[in-house]
VOKOLPA-737277 format. One record per residue (C-alpha): residue in three letters; residue number from 1; chain; y, x, z. Coordinates in Angstrom, 3 decimals, always signed. Each point is the difference from the previous one (the first is absolute). Example, Ala and Ser with C-alpha at 12.3 -4.5 7.8 and 13.67 -1.06 7.14 Angstrom:
BEGIN
residu_num_chaine_v_u_w
ALA_1_A_-4.500_+12.300_+7.800 $
SER_2_A_+3.440_+1.370_-0.660 $
This chain:
BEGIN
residu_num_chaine_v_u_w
UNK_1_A_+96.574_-296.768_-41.966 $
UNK_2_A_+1.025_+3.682_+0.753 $
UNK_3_A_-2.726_+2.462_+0.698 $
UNK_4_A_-0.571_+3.843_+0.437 $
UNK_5_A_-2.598_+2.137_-1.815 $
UNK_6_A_-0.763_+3.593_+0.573 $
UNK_7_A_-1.722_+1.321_-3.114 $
UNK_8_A_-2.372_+2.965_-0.104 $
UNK_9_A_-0.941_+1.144_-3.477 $
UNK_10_A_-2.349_+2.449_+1.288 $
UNK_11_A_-2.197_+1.934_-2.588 $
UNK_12_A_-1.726_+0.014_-3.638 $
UNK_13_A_+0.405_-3.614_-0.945 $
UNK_14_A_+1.568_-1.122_+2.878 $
UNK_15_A_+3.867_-0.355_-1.308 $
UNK_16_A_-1.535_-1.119_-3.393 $
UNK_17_A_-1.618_-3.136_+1.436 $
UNK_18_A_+2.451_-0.533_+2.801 $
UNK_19_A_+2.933_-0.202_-2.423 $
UNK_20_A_-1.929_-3.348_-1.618 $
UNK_21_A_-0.549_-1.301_+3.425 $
UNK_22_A_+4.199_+0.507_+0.115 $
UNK_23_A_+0.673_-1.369_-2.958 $
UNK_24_A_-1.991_-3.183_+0.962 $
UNK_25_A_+1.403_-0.428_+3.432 $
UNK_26_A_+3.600_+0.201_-1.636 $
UNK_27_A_-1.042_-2.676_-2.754 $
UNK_28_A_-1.074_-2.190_+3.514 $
UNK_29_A_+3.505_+0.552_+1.321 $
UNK_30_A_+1.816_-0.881_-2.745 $
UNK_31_A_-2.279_-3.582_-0.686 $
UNK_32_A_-0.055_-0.613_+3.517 $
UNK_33_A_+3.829_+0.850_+0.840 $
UNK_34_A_-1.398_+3.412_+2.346 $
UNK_35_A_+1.480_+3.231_+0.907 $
UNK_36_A_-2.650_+2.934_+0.200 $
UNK_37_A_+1.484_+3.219_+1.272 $
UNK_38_A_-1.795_+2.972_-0.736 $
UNK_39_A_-0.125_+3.819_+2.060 $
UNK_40_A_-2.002_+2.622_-2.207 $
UNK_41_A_-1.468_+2.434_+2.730 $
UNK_42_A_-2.791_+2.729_-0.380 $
UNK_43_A_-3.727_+0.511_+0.954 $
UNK_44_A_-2.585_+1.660_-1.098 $
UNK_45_A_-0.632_+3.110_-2.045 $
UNK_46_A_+3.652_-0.812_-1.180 $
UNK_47_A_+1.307_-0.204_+3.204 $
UNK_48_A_-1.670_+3.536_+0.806 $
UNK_49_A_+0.906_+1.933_-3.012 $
UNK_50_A_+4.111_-1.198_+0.338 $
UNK_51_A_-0.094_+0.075_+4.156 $
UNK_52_A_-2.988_+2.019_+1.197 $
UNK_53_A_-0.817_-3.071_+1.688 $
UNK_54_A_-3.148_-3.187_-1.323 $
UNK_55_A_+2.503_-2.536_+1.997 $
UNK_56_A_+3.307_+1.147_+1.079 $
UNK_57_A_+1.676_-1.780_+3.022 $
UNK_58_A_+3.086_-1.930_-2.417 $
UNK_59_A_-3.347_-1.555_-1.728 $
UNK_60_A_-1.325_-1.366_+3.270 $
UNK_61_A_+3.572_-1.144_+1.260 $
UNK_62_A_+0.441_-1.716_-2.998 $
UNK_63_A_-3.388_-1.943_-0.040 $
UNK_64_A_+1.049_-0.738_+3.913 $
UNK_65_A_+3.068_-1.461_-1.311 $
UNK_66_A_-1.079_-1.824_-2.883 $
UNK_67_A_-1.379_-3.996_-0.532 $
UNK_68_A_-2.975_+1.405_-1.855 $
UNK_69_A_-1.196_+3.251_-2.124 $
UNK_70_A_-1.287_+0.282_-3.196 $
UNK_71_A_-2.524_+2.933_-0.879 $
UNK_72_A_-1.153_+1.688_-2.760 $
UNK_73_A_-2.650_+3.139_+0.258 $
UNK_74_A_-0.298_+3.521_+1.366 $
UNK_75_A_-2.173_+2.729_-0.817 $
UNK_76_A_-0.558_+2.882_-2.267 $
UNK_77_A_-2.694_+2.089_-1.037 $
UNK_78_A_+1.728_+3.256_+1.255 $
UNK_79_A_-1.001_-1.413_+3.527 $
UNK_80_A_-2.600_-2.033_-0.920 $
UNK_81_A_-1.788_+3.188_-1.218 $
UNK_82_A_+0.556_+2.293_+2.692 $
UNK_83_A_-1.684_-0.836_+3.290 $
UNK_84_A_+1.876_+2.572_+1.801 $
UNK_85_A_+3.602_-1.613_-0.457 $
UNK_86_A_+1.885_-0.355_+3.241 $
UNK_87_A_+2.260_-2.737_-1.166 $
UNK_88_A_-1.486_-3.069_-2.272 $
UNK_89_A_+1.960_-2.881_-1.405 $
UNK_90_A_-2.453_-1.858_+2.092 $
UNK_91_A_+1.459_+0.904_+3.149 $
UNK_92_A_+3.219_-1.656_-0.776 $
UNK_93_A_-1.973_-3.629_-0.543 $
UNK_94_A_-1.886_+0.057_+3.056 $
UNK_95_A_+3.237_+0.964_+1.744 $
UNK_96_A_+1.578_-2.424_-1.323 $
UNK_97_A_-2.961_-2.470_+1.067 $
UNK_98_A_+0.689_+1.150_+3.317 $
UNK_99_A_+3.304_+0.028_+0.059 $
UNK_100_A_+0.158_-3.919_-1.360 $
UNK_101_A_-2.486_-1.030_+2.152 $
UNK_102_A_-2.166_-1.377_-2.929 $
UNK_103_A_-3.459_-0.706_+1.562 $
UNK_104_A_-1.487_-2.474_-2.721 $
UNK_105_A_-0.135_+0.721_-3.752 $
UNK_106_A_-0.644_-3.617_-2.229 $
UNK_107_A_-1.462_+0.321_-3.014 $
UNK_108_A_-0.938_-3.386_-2.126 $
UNK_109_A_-2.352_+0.605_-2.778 $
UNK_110_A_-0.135_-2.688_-2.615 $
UNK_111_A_-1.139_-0.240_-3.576 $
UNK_112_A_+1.316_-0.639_-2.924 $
UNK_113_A_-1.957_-2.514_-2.877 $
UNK_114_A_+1.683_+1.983_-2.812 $
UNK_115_A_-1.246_+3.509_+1.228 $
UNK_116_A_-3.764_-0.178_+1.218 $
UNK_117_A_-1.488_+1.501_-2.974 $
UNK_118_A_+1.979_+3.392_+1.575 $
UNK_119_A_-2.380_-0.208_+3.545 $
UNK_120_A_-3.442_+1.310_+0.058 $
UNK_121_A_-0.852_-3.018_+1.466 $
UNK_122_A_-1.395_-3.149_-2.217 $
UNK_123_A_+2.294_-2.831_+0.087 $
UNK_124_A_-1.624_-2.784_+1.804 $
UNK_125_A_+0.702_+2.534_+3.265 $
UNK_126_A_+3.434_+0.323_-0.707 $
UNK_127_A_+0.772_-3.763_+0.117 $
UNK_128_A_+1.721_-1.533_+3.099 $
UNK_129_A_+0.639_+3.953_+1.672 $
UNK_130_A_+2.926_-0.407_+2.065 $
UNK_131_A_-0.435_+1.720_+3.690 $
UNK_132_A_+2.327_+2.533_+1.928 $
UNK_133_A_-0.918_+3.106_+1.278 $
UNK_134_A_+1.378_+0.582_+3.418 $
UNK_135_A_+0.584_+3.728_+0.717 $
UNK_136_A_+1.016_+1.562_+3.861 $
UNK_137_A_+2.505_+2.663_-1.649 $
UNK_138_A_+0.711_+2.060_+3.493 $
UNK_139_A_-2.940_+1.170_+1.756 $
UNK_140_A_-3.662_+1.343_-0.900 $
UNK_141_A_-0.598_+3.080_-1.611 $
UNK_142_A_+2.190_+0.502_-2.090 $
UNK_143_A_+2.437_+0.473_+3.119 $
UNK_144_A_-2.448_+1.409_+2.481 $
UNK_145_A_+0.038_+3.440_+0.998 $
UNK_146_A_-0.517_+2.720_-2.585 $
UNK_147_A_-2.278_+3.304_+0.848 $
UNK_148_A_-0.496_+2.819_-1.858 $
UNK_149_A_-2.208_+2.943_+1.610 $
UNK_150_A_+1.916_+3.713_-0.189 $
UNK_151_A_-3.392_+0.873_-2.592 $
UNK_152_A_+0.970_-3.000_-2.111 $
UNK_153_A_-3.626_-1.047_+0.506 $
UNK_154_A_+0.242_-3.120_+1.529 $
UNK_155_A_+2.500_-2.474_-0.343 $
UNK_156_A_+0.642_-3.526_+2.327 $
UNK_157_A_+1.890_-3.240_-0.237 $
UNK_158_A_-0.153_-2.362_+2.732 $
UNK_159_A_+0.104_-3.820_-0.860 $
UNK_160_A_+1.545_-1.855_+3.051 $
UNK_161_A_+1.132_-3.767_+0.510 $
UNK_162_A_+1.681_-1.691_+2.600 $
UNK_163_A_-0.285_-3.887_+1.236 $
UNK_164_A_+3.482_-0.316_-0.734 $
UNK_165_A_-0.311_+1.648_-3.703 $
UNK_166_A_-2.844_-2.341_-0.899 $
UNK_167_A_+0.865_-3.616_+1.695 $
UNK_168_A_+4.025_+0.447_-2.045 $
UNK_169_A_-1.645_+0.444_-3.047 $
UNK_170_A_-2.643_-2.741_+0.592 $
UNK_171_A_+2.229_-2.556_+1.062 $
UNK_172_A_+1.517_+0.634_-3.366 $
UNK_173_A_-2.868_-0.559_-2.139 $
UNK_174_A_-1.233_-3.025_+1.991 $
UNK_175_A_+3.194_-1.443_-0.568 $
UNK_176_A_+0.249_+0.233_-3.668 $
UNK_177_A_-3.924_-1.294_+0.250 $
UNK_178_A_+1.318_-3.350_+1.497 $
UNK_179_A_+2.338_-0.760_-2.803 $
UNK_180_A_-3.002_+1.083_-2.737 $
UNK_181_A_-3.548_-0.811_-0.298 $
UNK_182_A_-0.686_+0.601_+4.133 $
UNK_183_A_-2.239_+2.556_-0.434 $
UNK_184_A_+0.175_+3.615_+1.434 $
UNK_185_A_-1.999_+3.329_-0.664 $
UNK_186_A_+0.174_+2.825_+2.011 $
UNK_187_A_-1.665_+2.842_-1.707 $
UNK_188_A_-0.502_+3.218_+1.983 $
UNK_189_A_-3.444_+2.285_+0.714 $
UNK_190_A_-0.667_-1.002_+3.663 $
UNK_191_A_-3.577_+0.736_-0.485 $
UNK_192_A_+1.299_+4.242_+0.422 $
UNK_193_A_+3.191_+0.162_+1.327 $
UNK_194_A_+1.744_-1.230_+3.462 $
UNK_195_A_+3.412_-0.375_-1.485 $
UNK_196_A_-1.826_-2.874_-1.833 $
UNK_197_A_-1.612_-1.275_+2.412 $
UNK_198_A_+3.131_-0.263_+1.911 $
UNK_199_A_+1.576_-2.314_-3.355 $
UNK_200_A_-2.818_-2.125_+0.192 $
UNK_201_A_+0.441_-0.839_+4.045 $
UNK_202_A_+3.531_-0.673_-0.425 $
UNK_203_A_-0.447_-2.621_-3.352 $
UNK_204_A_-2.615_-1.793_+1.719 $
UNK_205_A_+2.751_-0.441_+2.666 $
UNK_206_A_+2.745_-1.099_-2.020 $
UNK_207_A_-1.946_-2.044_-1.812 $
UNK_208_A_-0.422_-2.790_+2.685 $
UNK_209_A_+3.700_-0.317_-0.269 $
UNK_210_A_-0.265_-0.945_-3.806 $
UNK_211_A_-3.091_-2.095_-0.060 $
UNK_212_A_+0.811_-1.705_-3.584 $
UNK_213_A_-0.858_+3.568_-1.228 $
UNK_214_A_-3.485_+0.780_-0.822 $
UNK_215_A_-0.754_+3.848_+0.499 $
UNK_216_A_-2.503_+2.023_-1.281 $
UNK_217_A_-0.825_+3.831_+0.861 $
UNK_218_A_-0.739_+2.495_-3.050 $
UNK_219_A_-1.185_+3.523_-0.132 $
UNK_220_A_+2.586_+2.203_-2.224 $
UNK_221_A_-2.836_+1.465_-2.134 $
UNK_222_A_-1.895_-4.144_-0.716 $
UNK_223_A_+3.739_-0.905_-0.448 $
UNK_224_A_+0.743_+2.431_-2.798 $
UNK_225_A_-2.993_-1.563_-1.767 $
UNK_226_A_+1.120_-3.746_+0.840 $
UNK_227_A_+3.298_+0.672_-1.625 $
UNK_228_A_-1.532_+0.570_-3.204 $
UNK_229_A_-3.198_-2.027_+0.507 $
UNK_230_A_+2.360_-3.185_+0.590 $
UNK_231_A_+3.207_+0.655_+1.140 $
UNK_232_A_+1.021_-4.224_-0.531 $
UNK_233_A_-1.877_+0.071_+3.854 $
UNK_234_A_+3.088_+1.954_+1.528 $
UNK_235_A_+3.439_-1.777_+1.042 $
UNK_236_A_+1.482_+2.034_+2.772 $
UNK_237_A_-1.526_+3.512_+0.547 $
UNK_238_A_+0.605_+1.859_+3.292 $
UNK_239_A_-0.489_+4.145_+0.677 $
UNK_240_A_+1.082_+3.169_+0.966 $
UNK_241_A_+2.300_+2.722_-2.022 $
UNK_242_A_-2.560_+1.533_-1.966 $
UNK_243_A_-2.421_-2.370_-0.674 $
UNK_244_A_+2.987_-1.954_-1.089 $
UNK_245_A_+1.450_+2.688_-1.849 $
UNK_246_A_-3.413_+0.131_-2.009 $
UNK_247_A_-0.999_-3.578_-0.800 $
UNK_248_A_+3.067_-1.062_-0.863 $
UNK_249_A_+0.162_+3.055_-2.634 $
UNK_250_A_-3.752_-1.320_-0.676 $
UNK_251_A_+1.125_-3.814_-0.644 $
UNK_252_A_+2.822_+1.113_-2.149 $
UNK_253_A_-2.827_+0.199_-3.413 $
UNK_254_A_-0.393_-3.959_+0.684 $
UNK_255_A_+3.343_-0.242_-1.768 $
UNK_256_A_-0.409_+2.082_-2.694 $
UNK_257_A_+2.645_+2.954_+0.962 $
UNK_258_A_+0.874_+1.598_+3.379 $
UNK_259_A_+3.945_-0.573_-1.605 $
UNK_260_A_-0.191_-3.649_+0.410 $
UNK_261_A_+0.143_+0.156_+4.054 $
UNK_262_A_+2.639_-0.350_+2.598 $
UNK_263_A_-0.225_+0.186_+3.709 $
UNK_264_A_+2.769_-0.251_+2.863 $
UNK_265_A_+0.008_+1.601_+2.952 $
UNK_266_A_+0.756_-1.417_+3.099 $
UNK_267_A_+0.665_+0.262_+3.760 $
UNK_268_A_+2.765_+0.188_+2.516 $
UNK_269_A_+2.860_+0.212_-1.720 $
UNK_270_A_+1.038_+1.005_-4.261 $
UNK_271_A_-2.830_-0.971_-2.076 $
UNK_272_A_-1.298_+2.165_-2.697 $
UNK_273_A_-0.751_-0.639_-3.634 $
UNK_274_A_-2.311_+1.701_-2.211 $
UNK_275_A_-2.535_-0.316_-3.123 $
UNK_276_A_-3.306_+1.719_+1.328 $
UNK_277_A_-0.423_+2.476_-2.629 $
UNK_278_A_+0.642_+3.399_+0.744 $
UNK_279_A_+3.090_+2.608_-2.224 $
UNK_280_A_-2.349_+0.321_-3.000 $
UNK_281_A_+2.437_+3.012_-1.340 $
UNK_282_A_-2.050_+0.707_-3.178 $
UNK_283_A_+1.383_-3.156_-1.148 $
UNK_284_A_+3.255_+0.566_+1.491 $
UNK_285_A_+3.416_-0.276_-2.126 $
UNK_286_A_-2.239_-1.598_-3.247 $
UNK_287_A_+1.546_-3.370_+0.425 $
UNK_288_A_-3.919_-1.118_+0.176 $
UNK_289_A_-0.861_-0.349_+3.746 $
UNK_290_A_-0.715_-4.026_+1.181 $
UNK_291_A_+3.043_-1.480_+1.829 $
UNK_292_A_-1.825_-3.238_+0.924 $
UNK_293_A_-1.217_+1.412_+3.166 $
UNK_294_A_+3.535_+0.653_+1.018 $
UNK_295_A_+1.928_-3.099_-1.548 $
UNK_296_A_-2.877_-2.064_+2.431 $
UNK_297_A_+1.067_+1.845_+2.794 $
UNK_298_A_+2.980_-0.641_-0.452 $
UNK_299_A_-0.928_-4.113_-0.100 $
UNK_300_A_-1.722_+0.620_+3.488 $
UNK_301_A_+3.170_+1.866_+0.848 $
UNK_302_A_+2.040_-3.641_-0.735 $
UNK_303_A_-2.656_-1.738_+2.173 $
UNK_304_A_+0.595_+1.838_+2.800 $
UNK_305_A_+3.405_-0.715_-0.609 $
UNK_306_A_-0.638_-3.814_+0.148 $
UNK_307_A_+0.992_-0.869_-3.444 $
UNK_308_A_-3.402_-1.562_-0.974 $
UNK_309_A_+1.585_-1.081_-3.947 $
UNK_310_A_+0.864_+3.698_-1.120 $
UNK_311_A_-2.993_+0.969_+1.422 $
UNK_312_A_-1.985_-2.110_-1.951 $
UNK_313_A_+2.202_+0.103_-3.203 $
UNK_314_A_-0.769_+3.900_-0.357 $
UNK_315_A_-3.829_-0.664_+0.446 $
UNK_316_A_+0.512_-2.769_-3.058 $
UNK_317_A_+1.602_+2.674_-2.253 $
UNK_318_A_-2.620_+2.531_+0.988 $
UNK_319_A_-3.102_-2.453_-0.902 $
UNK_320_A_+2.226_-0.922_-3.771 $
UNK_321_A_-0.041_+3.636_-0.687 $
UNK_322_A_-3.432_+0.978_+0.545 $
UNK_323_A_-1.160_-3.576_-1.820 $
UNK_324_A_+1.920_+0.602_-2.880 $
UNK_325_A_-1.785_+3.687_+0.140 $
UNK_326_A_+3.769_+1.582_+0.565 $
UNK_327_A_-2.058_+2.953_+2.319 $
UNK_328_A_+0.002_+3.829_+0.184 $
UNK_329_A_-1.849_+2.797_-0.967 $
UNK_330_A_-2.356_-0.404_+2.745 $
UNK_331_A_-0.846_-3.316_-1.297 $
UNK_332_A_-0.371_+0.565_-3.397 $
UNK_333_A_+0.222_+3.353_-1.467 $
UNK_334_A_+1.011_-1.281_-3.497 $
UNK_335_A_+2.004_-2.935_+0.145 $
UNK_336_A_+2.212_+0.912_+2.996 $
UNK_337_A_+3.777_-0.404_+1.091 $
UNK_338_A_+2.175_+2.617_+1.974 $
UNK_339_A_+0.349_-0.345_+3.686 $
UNK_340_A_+3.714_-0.611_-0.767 $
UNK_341_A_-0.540_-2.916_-2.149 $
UNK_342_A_-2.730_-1.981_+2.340 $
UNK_343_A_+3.210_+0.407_+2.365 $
UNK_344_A_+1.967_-1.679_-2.830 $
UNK_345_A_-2.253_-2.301_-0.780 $
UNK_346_A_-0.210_-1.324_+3.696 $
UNK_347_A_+3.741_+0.028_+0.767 $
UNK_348_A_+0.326_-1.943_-3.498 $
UNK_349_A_-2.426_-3.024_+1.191 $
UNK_350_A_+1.756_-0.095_+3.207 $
UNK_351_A_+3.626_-0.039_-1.551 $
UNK_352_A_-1.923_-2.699_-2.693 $
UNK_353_A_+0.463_+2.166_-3.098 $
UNK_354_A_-2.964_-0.552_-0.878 $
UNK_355_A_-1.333_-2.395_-2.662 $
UNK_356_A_-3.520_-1.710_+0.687 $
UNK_357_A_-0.968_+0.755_-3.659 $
UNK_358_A_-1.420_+3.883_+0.062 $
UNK_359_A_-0.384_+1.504_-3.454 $
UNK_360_A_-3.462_+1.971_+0.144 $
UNK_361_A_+1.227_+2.393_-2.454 $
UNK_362_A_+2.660_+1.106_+2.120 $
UNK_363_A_-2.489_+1.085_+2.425 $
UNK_364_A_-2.474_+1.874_-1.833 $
UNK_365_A_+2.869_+2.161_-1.435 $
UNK_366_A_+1.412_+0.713_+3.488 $
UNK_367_A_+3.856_-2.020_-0.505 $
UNK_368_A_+1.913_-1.515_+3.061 $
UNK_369_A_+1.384_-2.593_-2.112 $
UNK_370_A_-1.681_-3.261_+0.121 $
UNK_371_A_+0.606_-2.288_-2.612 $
């Protein structure tokens, strides 16, 4: 099979951690007998400093054009820091949001056996975690209209939804529900505000038309405290842009490391690809930064593109490396391999290079070779 990919490096870590995700897709082509074309194109604070511009228009006509995109990062403290910038790298990914028509954002959090001792959390609430977090990715604030008074003493953003905006991205996530453990969670603050209220009408709606699926109704602030209280209780979770921006950042600790998740973005048309951690720039060019996040990405890239078996060959590699404690500095600050060579490491098991015997020495002095 032939397919398209416009790739977008973005910032800090991004091309670091998007080059493993690369170099895994290509070891998938070659097992599987596919052809992955890649199209490098800027965004970001990259994007700005060579164009002037966070997302410049061959970037969007590209991801138009394209059977799916793979994403790194953007941003930079020289915006981050400076509240008065005009142009942010952030522009150019809501933009491109926009532009793509990606209204949901799905994030699966799972666990791994092998790295519980990292989470806060004891390990008899880590077993059995496995739920989605369903994110709307268009609308709400952080698209709303922006105020600022000529004084610069009071400031406005206005958090709107639309029927339409909420029922796409809730067909979605009842959907996926029916194929899982049939149970739904739509977590908003409907208690204070009428865009919430709004969600909650429309869900009870919908739901008569998936009746299989038990759903339940969650403040945001009781279910930031259920995620860590017991998170096993969650399988599909439903909200808005920022709530889902924040809990999903929030359920990331259950795993151990924020560098361990993926998420796809999805909509209309091109779907997007991206681990959920942000540029992370003091880091950047150290060969240390966590690829996982984007190699899984690029697994839920290969299920959107129906081929179920590469899919769930990269996931295999990704759980031998972090059981046999092959992991990055974020893991383990002693014992810890180079962002390049987990991207070795995972293109060997899927090219079977790799022997089943794993010499512990070899890992506690940092070599790729296994013997």
């Amino acid at each position: 099979m032939k397919k398209s990919i416009t790739v977008i490096n973005g910032d800090g870590i991004g091309p670091e951690v998007t080059a493993q995700a690369i170099k895994v897709l290509d070891a998938i082509a070659g097992h599987f007998h596919h052809e992955f074309n890649y199209t490098y194109c800027l965004m970001g604070a990259d994007a700005i400093d060579k164009t002037g511009n966070p997302l410049p228009d061959e970037t969007i006509e590209s991801c138009l054009n394209t059977d799916a995109v793979l994403f790194g990062a953007i941003g930079h403290p020289k915006y981050d820091n400076d509240p008065s910038a005009k142009v942010r790298p952030e522009q150019g990914l809501l933009k491109l949001r926009k532009s793509l028509q990606l209204f949901a954002n799905i994030r699966p959090i799972n666990t791994y056996i092998a790295l519980q001792h990292l989470s806060p959390l004891k390990a008899k609430y880590l077993e059995n975690v496995d739920f989605i977090i369903f994110r709307e990715l268009t609308g709400g604030i952080y698209f709303g209209k922006k105020e600022l008074s000529e004084d610069g003493n009071r400031a406005s953003d206005d958090c709107v939804y639309t029927t339409p905006e909420i029922e796409r991205v809730a067909h979605l996530a009842f959907q996926y529900a029916q194929k899982r453990k049939k149970k739904l969670t739509l977590v908003d603050k409907a208690n204070v505000l009428e865009t919430s209220r709004l969600w909650r009408k429309i869900i009870q709606q919908i739901a008569t038309a998936y009746k299989e699926v038990a759903v339940d109704y969650m403040f945001v602030d009781n279910a930031s405290m259920q995620i860590i209280l017991n998170p096993k209780q969650f399988d599909i979770i439903l909200t808005e842009n920022m709530f889902g921006d924040i809990i999903s950042d929030e359920a990331s600790v259950l795993t151990g490391s924020i560098g361990l998740l993926p998420s796809a973005s999805v909509g209309i048309g091109t779907a997007l690809f991206e681990p959920i951690h942000g540029s992370y720039p003091l880091v950047a060019g150290k060969d240390t930064a966590n690829p996982i996040g984007s190699i899984l990405s690029a697994a839920m890239m290969l299920d959107y593109f129906q081929m179920p078996e590469e899919a769930k060959l990269v996931r295999q590699a990704v759980d031998w490396t972090l059981e046999n404690r092959f992991v990055t500095k974020d893991i383990d600050t002693i014992n810890f391999y180079f962002t390049s060579t987990i991207g070795d490491l995972v293109a060997e098991y899927i090219n079977n290079k790799i022997s089943d015997v794993v010499n512990q020495k070899n890992i506690e002095l940092r070599k790729s070779t296994i013997i």
